[in-house]
Each structure stands twice: as C-alpha cells, then as structure tokens.
N, CA, C and O atoms as a GROMACS GRO file, in nm:
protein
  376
    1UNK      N    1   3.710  -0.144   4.564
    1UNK     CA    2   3.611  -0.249   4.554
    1UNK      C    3   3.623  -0.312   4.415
    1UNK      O    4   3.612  -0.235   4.319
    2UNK      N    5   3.644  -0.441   4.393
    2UNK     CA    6   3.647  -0.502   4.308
    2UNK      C    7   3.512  -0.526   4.250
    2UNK      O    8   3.416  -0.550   4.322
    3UNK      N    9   3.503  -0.519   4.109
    3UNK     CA   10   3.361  -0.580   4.044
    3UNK      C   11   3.410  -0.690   3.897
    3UNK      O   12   3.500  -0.709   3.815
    4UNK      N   13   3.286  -0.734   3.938
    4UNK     CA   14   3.323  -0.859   3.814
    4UNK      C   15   3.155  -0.868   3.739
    4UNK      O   16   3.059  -0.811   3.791
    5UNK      N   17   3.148  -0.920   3.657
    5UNK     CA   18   3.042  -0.885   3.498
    5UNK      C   19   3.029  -1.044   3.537
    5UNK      O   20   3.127  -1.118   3.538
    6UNK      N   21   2.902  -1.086   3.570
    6UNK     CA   22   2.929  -1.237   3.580
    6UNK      C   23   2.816  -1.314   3.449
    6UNK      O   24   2.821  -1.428   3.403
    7UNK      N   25   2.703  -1.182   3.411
    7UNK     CA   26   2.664  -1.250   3.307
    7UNK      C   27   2.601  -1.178   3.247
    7UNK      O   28   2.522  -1.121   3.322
    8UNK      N   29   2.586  -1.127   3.077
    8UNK     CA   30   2.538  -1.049   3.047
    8UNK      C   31   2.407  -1.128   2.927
    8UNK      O   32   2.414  -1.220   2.845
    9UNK      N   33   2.296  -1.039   2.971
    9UNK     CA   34   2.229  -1.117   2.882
    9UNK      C   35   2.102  -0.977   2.792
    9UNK      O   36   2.036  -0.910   2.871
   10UNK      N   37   2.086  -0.953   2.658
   10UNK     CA   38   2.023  -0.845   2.631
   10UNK      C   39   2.072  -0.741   2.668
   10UNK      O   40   2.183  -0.701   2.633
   11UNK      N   41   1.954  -0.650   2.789
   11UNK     CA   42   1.965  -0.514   2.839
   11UNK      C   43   1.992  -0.571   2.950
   11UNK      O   44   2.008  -0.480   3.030
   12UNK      N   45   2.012  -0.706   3.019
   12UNK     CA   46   2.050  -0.700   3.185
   12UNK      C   47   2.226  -0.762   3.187
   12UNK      O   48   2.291  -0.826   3.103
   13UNK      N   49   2.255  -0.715   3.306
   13UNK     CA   50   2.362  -0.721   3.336
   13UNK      C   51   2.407  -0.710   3.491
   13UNK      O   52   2.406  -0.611   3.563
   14UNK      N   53   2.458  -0.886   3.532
   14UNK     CA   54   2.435  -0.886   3.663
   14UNK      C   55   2.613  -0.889   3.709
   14UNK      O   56   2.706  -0.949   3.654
   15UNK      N   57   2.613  -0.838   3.778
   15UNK     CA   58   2.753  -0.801   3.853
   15UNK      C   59   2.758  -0.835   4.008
   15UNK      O   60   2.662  -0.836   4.086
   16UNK      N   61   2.881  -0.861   4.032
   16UNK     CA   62   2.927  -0.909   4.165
   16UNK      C   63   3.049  -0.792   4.202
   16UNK      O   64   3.123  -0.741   4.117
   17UNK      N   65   3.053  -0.753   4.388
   17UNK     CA   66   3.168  -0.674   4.395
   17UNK      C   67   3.211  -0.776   4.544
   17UNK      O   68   3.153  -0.846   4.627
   18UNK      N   69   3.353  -0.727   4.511
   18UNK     CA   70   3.410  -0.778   4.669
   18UNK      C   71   3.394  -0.697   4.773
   18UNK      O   72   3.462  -0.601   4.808
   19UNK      N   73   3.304  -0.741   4.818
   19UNK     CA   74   3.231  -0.680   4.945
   19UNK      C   75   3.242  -0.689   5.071
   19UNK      O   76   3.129  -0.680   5.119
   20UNK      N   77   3.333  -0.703   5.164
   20UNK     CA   78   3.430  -0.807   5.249
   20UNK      C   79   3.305  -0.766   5.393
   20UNK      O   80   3.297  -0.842   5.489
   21UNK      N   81   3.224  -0.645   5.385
   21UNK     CA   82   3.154  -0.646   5.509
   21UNK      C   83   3.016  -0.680   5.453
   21UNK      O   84   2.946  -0.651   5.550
   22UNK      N   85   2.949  -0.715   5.379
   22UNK     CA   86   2.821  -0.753   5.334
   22UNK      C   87   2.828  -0.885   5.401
   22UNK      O   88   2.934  -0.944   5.382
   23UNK      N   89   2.749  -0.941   5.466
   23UNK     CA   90   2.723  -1.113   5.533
   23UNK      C   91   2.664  -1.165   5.423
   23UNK      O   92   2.724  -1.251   5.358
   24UNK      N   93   2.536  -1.119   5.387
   24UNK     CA   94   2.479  -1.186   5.277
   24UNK      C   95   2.520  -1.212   5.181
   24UNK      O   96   2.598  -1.120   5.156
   25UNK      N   97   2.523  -1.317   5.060
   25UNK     CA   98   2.552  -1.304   4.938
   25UNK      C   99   2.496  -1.276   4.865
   25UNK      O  100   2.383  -1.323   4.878
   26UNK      N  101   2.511  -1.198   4.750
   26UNK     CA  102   2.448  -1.124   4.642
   26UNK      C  103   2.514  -1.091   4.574
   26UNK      O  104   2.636  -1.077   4.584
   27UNK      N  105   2.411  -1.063   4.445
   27UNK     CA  106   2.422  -0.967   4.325
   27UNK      C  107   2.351  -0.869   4.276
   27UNK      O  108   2.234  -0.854   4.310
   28UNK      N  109   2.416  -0.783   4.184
   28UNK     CA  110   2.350  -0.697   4.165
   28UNK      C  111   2.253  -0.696   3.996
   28UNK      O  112   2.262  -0.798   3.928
   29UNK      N  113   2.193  -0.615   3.959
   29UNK     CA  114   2.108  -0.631   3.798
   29UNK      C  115   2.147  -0.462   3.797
   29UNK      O  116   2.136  -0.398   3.902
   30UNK      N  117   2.179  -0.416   3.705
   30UNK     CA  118   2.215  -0.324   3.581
   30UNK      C  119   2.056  -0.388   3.493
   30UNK      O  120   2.022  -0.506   3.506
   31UNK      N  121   1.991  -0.307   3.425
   31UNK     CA  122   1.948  -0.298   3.354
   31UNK      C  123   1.915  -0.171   3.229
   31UNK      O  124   1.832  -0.082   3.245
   32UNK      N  125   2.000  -0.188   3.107
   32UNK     CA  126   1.979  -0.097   3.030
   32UNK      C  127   2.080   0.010   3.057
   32UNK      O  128   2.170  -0.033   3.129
   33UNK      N  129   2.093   0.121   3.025
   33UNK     CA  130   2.221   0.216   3.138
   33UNK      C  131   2.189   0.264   3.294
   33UNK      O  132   2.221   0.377   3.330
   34UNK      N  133   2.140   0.194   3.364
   34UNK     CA  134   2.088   0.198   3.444
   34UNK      C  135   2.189   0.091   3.567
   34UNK      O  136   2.176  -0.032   3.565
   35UNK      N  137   2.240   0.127   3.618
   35UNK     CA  138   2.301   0.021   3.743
   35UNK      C  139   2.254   0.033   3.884
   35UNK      O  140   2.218   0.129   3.950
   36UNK      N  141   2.264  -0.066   3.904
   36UNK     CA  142   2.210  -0.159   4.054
   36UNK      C  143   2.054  -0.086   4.045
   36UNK      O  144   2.042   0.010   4.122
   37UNK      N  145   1.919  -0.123   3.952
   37UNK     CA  146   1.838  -0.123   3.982
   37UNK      C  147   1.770  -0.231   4.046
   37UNK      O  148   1.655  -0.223   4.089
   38UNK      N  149   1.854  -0.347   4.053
   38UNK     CA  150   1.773  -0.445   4.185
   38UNK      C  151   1.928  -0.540   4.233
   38UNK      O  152   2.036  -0.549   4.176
   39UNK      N  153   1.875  -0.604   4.367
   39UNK     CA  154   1.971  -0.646   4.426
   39UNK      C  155   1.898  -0.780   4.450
   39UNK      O  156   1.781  -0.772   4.487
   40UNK      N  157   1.971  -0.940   4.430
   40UNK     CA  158   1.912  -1.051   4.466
   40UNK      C  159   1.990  -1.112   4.545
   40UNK      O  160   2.111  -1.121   4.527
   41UNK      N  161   1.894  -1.187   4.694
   41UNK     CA  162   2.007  -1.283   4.761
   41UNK      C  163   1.999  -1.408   4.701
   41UNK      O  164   1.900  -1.476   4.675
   42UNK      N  165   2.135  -1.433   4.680
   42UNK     CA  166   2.196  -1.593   4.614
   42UNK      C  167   2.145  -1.700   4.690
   42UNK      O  168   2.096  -1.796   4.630
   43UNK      N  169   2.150  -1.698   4.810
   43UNK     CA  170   2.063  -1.832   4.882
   43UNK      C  171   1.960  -1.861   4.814
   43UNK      O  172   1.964  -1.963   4.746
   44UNK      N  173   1.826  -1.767   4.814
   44UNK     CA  174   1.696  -1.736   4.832
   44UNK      C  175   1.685  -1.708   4.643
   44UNK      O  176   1.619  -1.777   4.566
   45UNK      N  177   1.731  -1.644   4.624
   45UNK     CA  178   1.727  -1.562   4.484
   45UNK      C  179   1.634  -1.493   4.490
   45UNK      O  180   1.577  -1.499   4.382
   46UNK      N  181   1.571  -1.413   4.572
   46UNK     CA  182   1.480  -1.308   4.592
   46UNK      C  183   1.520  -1.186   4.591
   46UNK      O  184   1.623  -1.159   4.652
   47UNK      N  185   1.460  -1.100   4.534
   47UNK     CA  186   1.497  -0.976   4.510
   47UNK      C  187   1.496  -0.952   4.618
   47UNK      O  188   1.407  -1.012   4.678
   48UNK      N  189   1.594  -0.848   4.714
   48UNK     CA  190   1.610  -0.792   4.806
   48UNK      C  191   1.615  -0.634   4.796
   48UNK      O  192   1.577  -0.570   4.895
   49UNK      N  193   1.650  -0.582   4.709
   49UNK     CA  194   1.630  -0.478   4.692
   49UNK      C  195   1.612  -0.356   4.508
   49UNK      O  196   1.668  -0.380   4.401
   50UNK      N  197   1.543  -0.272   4.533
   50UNK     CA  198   1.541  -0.236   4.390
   50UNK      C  199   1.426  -0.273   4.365
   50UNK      O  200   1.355  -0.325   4.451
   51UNK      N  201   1.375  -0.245   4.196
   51UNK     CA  202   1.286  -0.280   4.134
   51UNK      C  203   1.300  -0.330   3.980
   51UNK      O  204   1.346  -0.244   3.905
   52UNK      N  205   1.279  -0.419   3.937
   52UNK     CA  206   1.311  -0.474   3.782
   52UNK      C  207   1.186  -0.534   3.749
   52UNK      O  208   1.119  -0.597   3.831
   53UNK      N  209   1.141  -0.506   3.572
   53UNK     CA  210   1.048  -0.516   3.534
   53UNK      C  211   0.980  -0.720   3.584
   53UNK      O  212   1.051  -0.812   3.625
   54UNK      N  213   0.868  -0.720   3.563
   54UNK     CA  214   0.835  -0.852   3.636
   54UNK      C  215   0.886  -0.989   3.569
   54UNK      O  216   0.896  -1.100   3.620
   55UNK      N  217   0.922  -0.934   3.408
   55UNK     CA  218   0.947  -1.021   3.306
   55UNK      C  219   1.088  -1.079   3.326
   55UNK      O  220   1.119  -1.198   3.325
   56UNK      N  221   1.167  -0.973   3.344
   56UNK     CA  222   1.300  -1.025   3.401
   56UNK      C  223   1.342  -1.050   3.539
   56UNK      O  224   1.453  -1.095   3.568
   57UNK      N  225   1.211  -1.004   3.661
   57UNK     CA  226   1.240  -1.051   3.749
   57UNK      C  227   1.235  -1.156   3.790
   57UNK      O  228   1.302  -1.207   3.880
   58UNK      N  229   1.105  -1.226   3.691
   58UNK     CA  230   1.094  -1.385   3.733
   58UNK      C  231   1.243  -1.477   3.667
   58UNK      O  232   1.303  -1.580   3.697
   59UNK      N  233   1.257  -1.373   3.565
   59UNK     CA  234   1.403  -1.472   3.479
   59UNK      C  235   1.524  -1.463   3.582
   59UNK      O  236   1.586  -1.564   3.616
   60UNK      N  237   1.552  -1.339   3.628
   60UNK     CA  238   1.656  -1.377   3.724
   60UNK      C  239   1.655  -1.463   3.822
   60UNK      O  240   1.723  -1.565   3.832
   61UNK      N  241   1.562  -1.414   3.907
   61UNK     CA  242   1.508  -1.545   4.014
   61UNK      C  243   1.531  -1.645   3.955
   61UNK      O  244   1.633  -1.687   4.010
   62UNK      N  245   1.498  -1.730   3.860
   62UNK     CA  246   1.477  -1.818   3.793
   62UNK      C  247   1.644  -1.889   3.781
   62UNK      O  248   1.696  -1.993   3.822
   63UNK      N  249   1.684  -1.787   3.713
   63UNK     CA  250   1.832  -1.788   3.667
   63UNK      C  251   1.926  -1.843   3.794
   63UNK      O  252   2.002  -1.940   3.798
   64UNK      N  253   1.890  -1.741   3.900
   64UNK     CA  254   1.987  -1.757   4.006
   64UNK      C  255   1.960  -1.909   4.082
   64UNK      O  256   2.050  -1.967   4.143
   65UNK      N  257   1.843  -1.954   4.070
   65UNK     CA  258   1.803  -2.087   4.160
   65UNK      C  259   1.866  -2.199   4.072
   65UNK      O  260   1.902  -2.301   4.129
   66UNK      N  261   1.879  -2.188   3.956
   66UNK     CA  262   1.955  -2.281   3.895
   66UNK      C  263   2.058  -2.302   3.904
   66UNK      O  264   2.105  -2.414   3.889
   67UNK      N  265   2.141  -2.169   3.940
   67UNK     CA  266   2.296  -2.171   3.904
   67UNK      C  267   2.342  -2.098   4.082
   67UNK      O  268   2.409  -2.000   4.112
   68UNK      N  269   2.286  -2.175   4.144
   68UNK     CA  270   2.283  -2.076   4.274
   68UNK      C  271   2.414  -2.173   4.346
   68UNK      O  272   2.476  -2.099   4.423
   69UNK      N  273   2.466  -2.293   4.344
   69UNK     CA  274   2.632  -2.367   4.383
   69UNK      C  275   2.711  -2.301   4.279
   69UNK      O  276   2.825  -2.321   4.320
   70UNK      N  277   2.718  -2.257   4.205
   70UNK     CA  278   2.794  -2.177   4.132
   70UNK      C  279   2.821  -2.029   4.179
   70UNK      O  280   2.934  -1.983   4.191
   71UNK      N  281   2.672  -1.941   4.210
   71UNK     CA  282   2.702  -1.828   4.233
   71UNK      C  283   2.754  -1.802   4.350
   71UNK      O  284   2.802  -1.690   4.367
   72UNK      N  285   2.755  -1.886   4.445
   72UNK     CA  286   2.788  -1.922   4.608
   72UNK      C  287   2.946  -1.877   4.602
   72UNK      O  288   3.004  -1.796   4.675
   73UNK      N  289   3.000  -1.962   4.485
   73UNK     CA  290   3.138  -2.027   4.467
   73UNK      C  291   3.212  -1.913   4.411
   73UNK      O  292   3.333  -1.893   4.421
   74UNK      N  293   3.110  -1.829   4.339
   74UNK     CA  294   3.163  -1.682   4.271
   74UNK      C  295   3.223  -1.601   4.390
   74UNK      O  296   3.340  -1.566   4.402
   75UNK      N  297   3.100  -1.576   4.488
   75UNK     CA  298   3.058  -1.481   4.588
   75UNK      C  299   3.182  -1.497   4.699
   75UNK      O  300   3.247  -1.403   4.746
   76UNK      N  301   3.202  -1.659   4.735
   76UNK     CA  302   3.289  -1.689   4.818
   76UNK      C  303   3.450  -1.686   4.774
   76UNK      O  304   3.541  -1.683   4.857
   77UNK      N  305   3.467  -1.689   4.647
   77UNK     CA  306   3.582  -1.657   4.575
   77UNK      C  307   3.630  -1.502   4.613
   77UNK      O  308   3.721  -1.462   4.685
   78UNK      N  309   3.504  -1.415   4.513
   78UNK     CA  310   3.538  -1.292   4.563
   78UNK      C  311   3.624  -1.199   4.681
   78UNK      O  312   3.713  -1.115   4.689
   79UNK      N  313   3.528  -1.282   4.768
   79UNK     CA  314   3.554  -1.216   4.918
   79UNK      C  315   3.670  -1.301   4.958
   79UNK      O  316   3.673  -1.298   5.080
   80UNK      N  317   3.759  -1.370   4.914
   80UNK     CA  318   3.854  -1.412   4.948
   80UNK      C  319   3.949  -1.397   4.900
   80UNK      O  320   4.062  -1.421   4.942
   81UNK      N  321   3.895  -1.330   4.750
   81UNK     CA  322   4.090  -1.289   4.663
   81UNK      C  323   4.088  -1.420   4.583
   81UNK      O  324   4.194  -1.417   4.520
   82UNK      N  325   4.050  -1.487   4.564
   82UNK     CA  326   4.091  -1.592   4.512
   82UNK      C  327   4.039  -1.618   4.377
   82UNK      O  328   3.921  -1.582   4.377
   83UNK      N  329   4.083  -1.676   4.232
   83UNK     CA  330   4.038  -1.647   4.138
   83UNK      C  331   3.907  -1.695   4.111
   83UNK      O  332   3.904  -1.818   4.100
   84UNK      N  333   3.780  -1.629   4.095
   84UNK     CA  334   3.611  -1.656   4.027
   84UNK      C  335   3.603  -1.703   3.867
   84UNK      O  336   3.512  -1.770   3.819
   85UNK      N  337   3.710  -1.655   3.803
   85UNK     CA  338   3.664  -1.713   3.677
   85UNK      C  339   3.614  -1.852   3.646
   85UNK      O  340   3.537  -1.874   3.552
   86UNK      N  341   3.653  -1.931   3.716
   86UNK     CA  342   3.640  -2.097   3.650
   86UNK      C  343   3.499  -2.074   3.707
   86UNK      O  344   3.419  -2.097   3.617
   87UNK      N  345   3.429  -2.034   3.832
   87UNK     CA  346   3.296  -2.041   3.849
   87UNK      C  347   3.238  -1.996   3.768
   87UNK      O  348   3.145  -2.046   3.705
   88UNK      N  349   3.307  -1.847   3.754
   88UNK     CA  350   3.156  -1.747   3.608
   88UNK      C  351   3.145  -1.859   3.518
   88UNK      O  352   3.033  -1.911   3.517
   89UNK      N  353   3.244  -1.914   3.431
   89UNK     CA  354   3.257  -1.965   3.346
   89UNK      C  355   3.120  -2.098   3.326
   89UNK      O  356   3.054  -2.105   3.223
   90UNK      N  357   3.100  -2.182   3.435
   90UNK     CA  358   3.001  -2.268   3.478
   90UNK      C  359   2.907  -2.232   3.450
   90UNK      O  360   2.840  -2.301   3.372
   91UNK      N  361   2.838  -2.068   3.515
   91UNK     CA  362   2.697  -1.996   3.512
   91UNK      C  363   2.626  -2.051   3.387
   91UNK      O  364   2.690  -2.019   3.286
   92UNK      N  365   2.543  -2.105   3.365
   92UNK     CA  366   2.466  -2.124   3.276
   92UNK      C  367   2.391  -1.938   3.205
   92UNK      O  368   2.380  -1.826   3.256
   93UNK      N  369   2.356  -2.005   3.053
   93UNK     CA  370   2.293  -1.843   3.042
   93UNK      C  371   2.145  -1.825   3.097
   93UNK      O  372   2.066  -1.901   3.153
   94UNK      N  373   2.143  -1.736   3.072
   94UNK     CA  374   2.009  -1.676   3.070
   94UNK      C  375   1.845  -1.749   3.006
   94UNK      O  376   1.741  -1.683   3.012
   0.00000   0.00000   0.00000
C-alpha cells in the first residue's frame, strides 16, 4: 500500500494511501504520534471516522472544502498509479 504525506501542518498530519478497494475518497489525520486518529470523506469533508480535537476538526473540514478539486485529483491519481505530486503541490495550507 502506497502512502503519501499530502500536508503537514503543526501536530496534524494528513495522509493519503492507494487504496484500490475503498469506493469512497478519503483521508486520513495523524495527529501528534498518534496515526489515523480520524478519517474524512473528500466529497463531504466530514469526519467519517475517529475522533480529533474540535479545534482542528473544524480546520480540517474547513481545509478539505476548500481544496476538495484538488484532493479528488490526489485520490484519483493515487488509485491509478499515476503521478499526485503536481496536485499535493496545489493543496493550499492549513
């Protein structure tokens, strides 16, 4: 399984894997040494799974609805082999 670091910001750290049977698109939040304590769908940017403090949950949400034709473009890269960098690169920060 492939993983990619698509944006690091402070103590969070959101990651993408090539996931070829997942339908949904998503990512994951690392927070602190702590990995995959929450999971968000990229459509929606709603936490789907996990728990992250409320302060950074509204920022991700937040984060992901902005940059959510980008993260699409990550997600759909991924799962195809095909190179994601020029998308990460787009992601706006945090």
């Amino acid at each position: 399984m492939l993983e990619r670091l698509v944006l690091k910001h402070e103590n969070i750290k959101i990651k993408m894997y090539q996931e070829k049977q997942h339908a949904r698109a998503h990512f994951h939040v690392d927070y602190g040494k702590n990995n995959h304590v929450a999971t968000y769908a990229i459509d929606t940017g709603e936490r789907i799974e996990g728990t992250l403090d409320r302060k950074y949950d509204k920022s991700v949400s937040a984060w992901a609805a902005a940059n959510r034709e980008n993260l699409m473009a990550v997600w759909r890269a991924l799962q195809s082999g095909t190179p994601e960098s020029p998308f990460i690169q787009s992601l706006s920060a945090m």
